[in-house]
N, CA, C and O atoms as a Tripos MOL2 file, in Angstrom:
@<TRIPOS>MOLECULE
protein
  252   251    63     0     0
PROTEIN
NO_CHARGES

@<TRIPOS>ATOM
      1 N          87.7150 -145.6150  -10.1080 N.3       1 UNK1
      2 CA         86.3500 -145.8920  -10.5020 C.3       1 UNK1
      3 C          85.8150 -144.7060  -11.3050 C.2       1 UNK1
      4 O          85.6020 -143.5760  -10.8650 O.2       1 UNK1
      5 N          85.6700 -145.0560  -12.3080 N.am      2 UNK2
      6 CA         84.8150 -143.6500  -13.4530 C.3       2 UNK2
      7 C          82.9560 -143.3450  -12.5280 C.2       2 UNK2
      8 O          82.3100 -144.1670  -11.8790 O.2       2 UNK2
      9 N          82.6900 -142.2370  -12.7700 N.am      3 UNK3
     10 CA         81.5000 -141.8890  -12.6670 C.3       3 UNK3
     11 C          80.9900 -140.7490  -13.7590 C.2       3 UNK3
     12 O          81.8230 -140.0970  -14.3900 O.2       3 UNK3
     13 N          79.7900 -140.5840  -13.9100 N.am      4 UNK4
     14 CA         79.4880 -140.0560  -15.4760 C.3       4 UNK4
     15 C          78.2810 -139.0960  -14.7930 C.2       4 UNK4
     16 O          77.1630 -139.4280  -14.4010 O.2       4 UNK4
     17 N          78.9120 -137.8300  -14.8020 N.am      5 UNK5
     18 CA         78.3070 -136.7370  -14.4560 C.3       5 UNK5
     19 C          77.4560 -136.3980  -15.7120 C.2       5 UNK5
     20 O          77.9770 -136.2090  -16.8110 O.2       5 UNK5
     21 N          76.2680 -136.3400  -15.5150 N.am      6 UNK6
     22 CA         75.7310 -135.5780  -16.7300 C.3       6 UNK6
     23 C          75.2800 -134.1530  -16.4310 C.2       6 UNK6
     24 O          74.7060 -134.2060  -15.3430 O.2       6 UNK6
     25 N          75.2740 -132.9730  -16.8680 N.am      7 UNK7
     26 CA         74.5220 -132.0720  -16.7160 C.3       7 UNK7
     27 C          73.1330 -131.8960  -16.9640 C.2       7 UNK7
     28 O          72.5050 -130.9090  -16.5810 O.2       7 UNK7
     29 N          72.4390 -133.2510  -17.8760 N.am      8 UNK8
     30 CA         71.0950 -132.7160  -17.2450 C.3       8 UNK8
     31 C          70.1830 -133.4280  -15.9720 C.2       8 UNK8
     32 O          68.9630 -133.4390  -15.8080 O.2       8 UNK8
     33 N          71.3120 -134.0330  -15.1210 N.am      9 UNK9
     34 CA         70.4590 -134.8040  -14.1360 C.3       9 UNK9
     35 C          70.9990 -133.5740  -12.5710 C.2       9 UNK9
     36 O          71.1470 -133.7810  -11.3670 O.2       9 UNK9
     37 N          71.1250 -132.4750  -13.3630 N.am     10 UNK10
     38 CA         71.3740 -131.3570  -12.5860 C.3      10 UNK10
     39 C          70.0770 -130.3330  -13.1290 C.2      10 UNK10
     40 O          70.1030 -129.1180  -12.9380 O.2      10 UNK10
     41 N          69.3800 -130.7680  -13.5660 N.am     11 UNK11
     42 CA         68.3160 -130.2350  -14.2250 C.3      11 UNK11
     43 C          68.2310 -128.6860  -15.4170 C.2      11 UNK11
     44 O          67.6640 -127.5930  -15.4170 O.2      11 UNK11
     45 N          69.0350 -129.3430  -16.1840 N.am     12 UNK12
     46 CA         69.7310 -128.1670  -17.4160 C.3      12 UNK12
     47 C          69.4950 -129.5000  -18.5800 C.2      12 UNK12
     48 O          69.8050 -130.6820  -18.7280 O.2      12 UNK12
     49 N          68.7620 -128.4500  -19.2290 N.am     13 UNK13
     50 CA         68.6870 -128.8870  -20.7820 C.3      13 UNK13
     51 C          70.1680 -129.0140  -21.6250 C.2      13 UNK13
     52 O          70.5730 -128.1010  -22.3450 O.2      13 UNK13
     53 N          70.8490 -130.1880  -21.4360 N.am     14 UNK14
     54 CA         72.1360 -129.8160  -21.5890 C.3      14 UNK14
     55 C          72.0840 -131.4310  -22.0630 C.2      14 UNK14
     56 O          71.2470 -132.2150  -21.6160 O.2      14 UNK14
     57 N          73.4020 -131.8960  -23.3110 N.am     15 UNK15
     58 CA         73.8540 -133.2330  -23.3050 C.3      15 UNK15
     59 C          74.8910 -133.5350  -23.1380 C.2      15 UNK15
     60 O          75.2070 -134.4830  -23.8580 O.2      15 UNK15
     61 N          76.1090 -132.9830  -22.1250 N.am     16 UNK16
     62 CA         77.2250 -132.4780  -21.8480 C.3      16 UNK16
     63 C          77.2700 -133.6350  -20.8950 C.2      16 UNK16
     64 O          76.4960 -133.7490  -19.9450 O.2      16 UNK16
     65 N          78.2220 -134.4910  -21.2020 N.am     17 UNK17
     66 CA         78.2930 -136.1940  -20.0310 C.3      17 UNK17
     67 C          79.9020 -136.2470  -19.8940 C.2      17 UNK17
     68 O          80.6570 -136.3130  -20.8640 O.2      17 UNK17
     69 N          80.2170 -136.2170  -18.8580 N.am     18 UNK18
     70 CA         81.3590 -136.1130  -18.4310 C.3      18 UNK18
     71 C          81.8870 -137.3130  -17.8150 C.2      18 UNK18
     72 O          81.8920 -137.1850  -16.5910 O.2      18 UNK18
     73 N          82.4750 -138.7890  -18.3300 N.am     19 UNK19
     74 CA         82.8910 -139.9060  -17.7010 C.3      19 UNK19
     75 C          84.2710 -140.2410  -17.6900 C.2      19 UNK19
     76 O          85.0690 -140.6760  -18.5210 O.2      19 UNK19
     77 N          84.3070 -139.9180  -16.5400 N.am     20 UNK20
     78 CA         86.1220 -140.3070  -15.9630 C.3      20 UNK20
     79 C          85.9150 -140.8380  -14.2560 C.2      20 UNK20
     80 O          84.9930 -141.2630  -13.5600 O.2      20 UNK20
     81 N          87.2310 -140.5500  -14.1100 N.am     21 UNK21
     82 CA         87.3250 -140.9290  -12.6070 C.3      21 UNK21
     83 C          86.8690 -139.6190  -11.8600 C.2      21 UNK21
     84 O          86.8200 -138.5860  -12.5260 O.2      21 UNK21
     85 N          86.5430 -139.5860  -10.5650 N.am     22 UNK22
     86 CA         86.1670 -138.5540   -9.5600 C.3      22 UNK22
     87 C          86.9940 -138.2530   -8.6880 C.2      22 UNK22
     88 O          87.3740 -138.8110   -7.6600 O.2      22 UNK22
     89 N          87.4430 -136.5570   -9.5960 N.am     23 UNK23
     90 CA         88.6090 -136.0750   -8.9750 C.3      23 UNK23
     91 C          88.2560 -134.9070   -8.5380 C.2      23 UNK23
     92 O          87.0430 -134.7300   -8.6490 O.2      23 UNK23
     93 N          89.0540 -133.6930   -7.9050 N.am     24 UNK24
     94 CA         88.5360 -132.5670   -8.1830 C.3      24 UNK24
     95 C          88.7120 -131.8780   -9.6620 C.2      24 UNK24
     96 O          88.3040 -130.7670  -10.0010 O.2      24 UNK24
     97 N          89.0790 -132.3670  -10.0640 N.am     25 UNK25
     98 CA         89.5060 -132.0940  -11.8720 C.3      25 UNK25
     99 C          88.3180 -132.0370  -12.3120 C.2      25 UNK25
    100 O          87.9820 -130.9980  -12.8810 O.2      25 UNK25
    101 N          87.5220 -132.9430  -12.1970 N.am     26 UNK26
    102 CA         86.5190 -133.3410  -12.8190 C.3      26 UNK26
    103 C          85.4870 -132.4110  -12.5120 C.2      26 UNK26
    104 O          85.0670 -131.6780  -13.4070 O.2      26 UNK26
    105 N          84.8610 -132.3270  -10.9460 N.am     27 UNK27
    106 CA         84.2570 -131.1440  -10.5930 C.3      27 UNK27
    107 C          84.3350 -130.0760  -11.1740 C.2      27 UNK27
    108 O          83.4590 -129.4040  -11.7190 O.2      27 UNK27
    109 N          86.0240 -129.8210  -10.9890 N.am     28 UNK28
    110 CA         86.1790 -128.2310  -11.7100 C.3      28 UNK28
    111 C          85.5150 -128.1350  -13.1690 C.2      28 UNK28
    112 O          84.9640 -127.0940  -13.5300 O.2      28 UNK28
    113 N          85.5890 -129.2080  -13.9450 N.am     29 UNK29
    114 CA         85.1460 -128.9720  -15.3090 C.3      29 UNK29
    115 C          83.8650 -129.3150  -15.4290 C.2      29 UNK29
    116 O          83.3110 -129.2640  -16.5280 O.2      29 UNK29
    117 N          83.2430 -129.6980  -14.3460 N.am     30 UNK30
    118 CA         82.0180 -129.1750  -14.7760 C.3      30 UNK30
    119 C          80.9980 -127.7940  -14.0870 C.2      30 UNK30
    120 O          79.9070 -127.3070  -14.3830 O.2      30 UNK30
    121 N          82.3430 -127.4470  -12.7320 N.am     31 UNK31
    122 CA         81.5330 -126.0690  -12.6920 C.3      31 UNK31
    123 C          81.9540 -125.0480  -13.4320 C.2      31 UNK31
    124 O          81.5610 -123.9410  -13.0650 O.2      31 UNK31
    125 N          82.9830 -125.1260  -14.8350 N.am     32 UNK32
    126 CA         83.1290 -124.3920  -15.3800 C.3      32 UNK32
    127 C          82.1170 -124.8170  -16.9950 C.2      32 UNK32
    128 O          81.7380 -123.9630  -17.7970 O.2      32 UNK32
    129 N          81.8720 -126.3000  -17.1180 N.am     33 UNK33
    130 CA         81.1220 -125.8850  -17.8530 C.3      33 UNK33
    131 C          79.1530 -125.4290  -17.6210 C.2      33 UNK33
    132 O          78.2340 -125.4080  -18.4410 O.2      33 UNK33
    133 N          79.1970 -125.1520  -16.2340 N.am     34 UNK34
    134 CA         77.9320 -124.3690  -15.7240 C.3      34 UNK34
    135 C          78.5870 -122.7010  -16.0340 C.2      34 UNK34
    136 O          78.0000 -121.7460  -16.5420 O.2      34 UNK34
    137 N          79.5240 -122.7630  -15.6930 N.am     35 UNK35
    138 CA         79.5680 -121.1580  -16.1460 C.3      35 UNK35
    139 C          79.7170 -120.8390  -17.4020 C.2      35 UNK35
    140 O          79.0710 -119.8180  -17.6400 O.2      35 UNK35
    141 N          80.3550 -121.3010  -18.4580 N.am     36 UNK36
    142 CA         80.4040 -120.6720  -19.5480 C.3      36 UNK36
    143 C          78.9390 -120.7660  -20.7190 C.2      36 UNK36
    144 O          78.5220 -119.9480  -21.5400 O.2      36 UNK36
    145 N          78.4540 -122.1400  -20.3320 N.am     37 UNK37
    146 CA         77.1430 -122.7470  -20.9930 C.3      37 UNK37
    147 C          75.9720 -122.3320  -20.4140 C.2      37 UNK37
    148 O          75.0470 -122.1790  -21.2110 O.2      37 UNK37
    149 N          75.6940 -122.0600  -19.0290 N.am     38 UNK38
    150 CA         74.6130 -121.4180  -18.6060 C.3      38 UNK38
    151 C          74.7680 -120.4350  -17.8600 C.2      38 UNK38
    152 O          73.7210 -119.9140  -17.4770 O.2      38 UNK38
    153 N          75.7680 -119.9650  -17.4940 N.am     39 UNK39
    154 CA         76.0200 -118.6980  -17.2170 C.3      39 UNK39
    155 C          75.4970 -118.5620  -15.7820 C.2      39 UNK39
    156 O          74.8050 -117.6540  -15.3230 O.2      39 UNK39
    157 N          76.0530 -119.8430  -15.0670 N.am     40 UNK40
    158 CA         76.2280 -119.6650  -13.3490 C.3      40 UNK40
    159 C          77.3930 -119.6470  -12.7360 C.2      40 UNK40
    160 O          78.3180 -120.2450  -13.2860 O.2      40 UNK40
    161 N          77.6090 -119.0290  -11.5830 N.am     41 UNK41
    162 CA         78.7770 -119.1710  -11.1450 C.3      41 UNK41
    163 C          78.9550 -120.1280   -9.8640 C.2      41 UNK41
    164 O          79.1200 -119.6100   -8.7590 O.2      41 UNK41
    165 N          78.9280 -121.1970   -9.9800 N.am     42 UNK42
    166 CA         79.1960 -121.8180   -8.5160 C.3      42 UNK42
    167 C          80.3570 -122.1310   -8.0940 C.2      42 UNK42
    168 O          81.2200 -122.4940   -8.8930 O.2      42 UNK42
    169 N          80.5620 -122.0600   -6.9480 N.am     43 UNK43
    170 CA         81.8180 -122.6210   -6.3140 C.3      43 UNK43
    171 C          82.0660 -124.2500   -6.3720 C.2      43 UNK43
    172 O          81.2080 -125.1300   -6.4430 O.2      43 UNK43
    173 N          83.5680 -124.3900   -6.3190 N.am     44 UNK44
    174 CA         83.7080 -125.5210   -6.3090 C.3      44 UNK44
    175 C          82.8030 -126.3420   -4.8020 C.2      44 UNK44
    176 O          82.2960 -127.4540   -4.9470 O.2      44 UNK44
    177 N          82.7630 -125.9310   -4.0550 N.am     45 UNK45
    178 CA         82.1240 -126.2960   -2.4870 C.3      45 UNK45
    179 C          80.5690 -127.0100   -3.1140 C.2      45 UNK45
    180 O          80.0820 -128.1380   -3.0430 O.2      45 UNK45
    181 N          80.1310 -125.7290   -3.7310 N.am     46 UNK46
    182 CA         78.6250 -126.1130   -4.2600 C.3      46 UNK46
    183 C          78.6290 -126.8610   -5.0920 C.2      46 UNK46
    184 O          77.5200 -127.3910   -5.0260 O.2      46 UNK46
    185 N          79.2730 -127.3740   -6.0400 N.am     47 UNK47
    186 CA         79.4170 -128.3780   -7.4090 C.3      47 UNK47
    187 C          79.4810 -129.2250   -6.3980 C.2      47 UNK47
    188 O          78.3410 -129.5670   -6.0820 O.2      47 UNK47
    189 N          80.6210 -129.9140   -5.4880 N.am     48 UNK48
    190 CA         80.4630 -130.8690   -4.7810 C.3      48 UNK48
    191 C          79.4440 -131.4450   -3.9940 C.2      48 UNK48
    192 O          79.0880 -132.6230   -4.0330 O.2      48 UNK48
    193 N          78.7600 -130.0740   -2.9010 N.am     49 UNK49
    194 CA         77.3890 -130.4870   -2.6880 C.3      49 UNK49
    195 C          76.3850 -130.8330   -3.4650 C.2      49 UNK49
    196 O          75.5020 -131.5390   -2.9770 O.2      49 UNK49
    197 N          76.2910 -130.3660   -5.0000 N.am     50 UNK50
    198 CA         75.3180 -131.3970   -5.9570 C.3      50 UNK50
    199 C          75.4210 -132.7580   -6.3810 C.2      50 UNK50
    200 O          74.5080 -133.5780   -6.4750 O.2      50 UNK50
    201 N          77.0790 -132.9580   -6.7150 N.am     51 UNK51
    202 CA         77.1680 -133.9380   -6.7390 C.3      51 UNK51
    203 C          77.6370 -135.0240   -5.0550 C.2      51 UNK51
    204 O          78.5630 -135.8330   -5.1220 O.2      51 UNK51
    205 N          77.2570 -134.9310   -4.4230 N.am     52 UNK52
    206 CA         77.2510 -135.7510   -3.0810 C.3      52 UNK52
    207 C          75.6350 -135.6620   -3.2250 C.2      52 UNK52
    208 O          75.1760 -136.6180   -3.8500 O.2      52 UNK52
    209 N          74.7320 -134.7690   -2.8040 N.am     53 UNK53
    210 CA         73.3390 -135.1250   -2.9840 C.3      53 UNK53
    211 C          72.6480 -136.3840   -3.8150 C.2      53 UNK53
    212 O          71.7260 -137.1460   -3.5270 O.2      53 UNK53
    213 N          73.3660 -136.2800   -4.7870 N.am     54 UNK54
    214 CA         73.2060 -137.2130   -5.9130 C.3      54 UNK54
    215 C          73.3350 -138.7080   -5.3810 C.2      54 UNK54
    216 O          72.7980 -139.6760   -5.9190 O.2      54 UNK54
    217 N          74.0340 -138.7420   -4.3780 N.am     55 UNK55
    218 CA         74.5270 -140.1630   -3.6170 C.3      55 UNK55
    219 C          76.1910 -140.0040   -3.4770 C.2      55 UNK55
    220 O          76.5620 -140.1450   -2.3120 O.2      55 UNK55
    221 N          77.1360 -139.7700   -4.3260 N.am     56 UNK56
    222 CA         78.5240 -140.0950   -4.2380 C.3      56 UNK56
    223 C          79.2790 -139.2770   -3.0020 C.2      56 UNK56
    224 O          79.3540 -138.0510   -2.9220 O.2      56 UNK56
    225 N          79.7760 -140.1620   -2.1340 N.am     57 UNK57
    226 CA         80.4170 -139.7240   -0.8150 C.3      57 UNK57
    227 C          81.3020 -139.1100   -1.1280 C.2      57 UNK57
    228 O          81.9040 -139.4900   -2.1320 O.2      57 UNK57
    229 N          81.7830 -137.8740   -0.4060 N.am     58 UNK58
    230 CA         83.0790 -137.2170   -0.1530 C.3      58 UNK58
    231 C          84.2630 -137.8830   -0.4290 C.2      58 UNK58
    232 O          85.2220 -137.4320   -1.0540 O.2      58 UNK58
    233 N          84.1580 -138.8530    0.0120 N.am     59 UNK59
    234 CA         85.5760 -139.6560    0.5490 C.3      59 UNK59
    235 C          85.7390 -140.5400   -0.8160 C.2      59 UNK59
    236 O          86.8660 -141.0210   -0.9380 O.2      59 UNK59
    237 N          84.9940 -140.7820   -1.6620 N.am     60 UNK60
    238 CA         84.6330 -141.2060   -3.4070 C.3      60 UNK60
    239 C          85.6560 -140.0750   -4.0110 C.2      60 UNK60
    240 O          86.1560 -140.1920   -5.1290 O.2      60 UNK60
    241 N          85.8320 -139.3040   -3.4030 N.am     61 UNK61
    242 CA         86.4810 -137.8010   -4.6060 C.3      61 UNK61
    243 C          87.7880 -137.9300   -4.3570 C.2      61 UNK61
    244 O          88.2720 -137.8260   -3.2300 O.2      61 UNK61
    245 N          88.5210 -138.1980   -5.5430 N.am     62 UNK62
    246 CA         90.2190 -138.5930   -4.9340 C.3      62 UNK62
    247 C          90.3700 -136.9910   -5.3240 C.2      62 UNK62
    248 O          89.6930 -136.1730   -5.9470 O.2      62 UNK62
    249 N          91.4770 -136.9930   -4.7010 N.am     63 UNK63
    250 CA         92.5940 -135.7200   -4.9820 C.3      63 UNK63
    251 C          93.1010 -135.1850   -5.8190 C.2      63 UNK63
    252 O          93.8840 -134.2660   -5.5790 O.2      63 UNK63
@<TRIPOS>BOND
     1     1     2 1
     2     2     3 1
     3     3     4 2
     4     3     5 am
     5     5     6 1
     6     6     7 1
     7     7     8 2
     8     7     9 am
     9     9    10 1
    10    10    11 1
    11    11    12 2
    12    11    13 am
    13    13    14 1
    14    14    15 1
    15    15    16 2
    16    15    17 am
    17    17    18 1
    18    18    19 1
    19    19    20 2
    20    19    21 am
    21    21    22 1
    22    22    23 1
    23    23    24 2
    24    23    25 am
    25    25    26 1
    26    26    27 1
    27    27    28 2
    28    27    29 am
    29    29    30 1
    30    30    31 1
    31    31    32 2
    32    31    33 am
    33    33    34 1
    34    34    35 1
    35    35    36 2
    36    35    37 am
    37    37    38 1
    38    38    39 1
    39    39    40 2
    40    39    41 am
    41    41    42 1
    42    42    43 1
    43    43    44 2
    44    43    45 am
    45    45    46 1
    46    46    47 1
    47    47    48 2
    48    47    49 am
    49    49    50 1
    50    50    51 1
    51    51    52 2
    52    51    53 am
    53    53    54 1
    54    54    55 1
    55    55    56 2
    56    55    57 am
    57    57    58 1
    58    58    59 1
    59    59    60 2
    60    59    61 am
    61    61    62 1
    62    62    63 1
    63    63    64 2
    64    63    65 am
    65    65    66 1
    66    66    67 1
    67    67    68 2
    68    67    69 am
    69    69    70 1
    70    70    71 1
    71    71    72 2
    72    71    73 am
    73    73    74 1
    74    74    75 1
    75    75    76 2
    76    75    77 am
    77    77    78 1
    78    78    79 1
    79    79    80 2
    80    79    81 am
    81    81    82 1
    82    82    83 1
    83    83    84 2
    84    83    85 am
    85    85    86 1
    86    86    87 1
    87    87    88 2
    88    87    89 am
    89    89    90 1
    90    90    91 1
    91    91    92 2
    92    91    93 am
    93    93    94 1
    94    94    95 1
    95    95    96 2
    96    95    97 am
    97    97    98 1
    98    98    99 1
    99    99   100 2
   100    99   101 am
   101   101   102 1
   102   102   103 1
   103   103   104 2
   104   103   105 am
   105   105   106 1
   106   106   107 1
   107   107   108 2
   108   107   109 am
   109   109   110 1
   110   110   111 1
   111   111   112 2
   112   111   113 am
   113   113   114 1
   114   114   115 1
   115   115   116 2
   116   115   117 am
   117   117   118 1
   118   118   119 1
   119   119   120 2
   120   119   121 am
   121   121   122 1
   122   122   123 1
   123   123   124 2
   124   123   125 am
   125   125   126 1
   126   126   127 1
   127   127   128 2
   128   127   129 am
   129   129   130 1
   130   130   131 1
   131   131   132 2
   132   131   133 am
   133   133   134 1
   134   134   135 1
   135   135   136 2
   136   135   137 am
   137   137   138 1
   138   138   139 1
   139   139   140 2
   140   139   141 am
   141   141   142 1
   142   142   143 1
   143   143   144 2
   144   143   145 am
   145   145   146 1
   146   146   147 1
   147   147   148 2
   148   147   149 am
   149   149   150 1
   150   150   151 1
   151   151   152 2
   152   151   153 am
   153   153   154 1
   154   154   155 1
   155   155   156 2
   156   155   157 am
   157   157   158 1
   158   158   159 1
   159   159   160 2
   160   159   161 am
   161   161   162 1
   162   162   163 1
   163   163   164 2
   164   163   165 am
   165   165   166 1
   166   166   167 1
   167   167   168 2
   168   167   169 am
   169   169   170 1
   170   170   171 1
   171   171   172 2
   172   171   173 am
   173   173   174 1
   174   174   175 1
   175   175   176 2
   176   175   177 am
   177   177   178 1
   178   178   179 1
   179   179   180 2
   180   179   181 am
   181   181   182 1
   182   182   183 1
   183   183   184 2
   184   183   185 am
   185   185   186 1
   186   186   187 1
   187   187   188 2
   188   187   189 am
   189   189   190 1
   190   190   191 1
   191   191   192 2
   192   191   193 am
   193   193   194 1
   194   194   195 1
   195   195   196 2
   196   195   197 am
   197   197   198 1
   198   198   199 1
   199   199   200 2
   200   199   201 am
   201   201   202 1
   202   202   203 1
   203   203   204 2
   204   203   205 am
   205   205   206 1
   206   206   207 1
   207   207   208 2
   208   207   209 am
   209   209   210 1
   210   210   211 1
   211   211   212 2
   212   211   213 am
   213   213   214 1
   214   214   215 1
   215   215   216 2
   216   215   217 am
   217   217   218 1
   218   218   219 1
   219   219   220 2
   220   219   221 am
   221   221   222 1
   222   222   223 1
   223   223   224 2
   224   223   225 am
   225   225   226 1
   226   226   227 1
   227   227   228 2
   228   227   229 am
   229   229   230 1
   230   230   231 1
   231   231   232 2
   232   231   233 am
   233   233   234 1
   234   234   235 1
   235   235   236 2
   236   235   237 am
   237   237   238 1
   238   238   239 1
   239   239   240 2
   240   239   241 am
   241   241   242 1
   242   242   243 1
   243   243   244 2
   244   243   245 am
   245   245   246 1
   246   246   247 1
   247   247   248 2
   248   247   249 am
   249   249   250 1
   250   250   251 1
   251   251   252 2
@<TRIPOS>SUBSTRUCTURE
     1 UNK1         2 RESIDUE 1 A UNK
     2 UNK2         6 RESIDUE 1 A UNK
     3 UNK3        10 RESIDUE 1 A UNK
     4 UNK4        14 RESIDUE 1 A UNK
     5 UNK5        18 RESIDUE 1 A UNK
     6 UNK6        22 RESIDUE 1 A UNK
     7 UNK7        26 RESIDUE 1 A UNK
     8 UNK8        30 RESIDUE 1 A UNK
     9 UNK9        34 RESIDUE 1 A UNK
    10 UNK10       38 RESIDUE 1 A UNK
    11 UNK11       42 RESIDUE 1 A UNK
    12 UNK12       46 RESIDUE 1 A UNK
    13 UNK13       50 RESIDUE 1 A UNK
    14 UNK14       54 RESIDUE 1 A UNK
    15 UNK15       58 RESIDUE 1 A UNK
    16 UNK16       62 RESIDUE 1 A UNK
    17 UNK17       66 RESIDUE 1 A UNK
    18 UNK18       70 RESIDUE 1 A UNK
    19 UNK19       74 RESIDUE 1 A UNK
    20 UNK20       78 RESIDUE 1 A UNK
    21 UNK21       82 RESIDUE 1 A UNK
    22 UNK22       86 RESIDUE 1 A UNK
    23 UNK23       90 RESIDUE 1 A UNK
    24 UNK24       94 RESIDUE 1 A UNK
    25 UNK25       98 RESIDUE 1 A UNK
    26 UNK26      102 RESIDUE 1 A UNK
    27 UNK27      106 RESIDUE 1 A UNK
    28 UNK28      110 RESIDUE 1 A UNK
    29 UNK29      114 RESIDUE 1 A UNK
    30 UNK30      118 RESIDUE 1 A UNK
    31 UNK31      122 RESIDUE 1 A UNK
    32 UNK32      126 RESIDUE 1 A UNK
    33 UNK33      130 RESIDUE 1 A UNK
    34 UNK34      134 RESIDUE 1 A UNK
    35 UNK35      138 RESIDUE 1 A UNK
    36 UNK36      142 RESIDUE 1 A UNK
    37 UNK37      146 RESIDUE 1 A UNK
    38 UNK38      150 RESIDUE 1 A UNK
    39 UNK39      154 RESIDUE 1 A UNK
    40 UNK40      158 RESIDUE 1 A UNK
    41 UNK41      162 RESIDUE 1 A UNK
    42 UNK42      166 RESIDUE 1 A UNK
    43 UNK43      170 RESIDUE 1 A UNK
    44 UNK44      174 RESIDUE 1 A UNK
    45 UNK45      178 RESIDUE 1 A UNK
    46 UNK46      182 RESIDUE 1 A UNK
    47 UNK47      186 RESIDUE 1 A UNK
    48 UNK48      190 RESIDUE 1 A UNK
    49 UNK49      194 RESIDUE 1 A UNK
    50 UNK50      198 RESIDUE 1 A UNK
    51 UNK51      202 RESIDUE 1 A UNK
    52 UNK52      206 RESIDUE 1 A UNK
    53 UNK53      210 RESIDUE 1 A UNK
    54 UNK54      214 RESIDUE 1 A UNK
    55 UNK55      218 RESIDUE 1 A UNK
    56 UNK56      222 RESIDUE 1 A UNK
    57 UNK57      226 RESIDUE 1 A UNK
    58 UNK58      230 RESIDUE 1 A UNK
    59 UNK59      234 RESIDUE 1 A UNK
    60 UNK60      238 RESIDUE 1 A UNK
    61 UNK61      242 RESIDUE 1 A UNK
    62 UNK62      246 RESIDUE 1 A UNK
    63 UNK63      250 RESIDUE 1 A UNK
């Protein structure tokens, strides 16, 4: 199942939309594009807790 991360519904002036499946792949690329584009560093742990807040369950995140 694709899901379409956007970075600005993380509240960043950003048009950076990321639609694929929900992997940790996917996470990773977008807490790296929080670090290089706005210059945060979060952990993968915390990228996941934003996106689960959002609604998408743990158990939604394949491997």
């Amino acid at each position: 199942m694709s899901i379409k991360l956007r970075c600005s519904d993380y509240g960043y002036e950003c048009n950076l939309t990321l639609d694929e499946e929900l992997t940790v792949g996917l996470i990773e690329k977008l807490r790296d594009h929080f670090e290089e584009e706005h210059g945060l560093d979060y952990t993968i742990e915390a990228v996941t807790q934003m996106i689960t807040n959002r609604g998408h369950s743990l158990e939604s995140i394949k491997k």
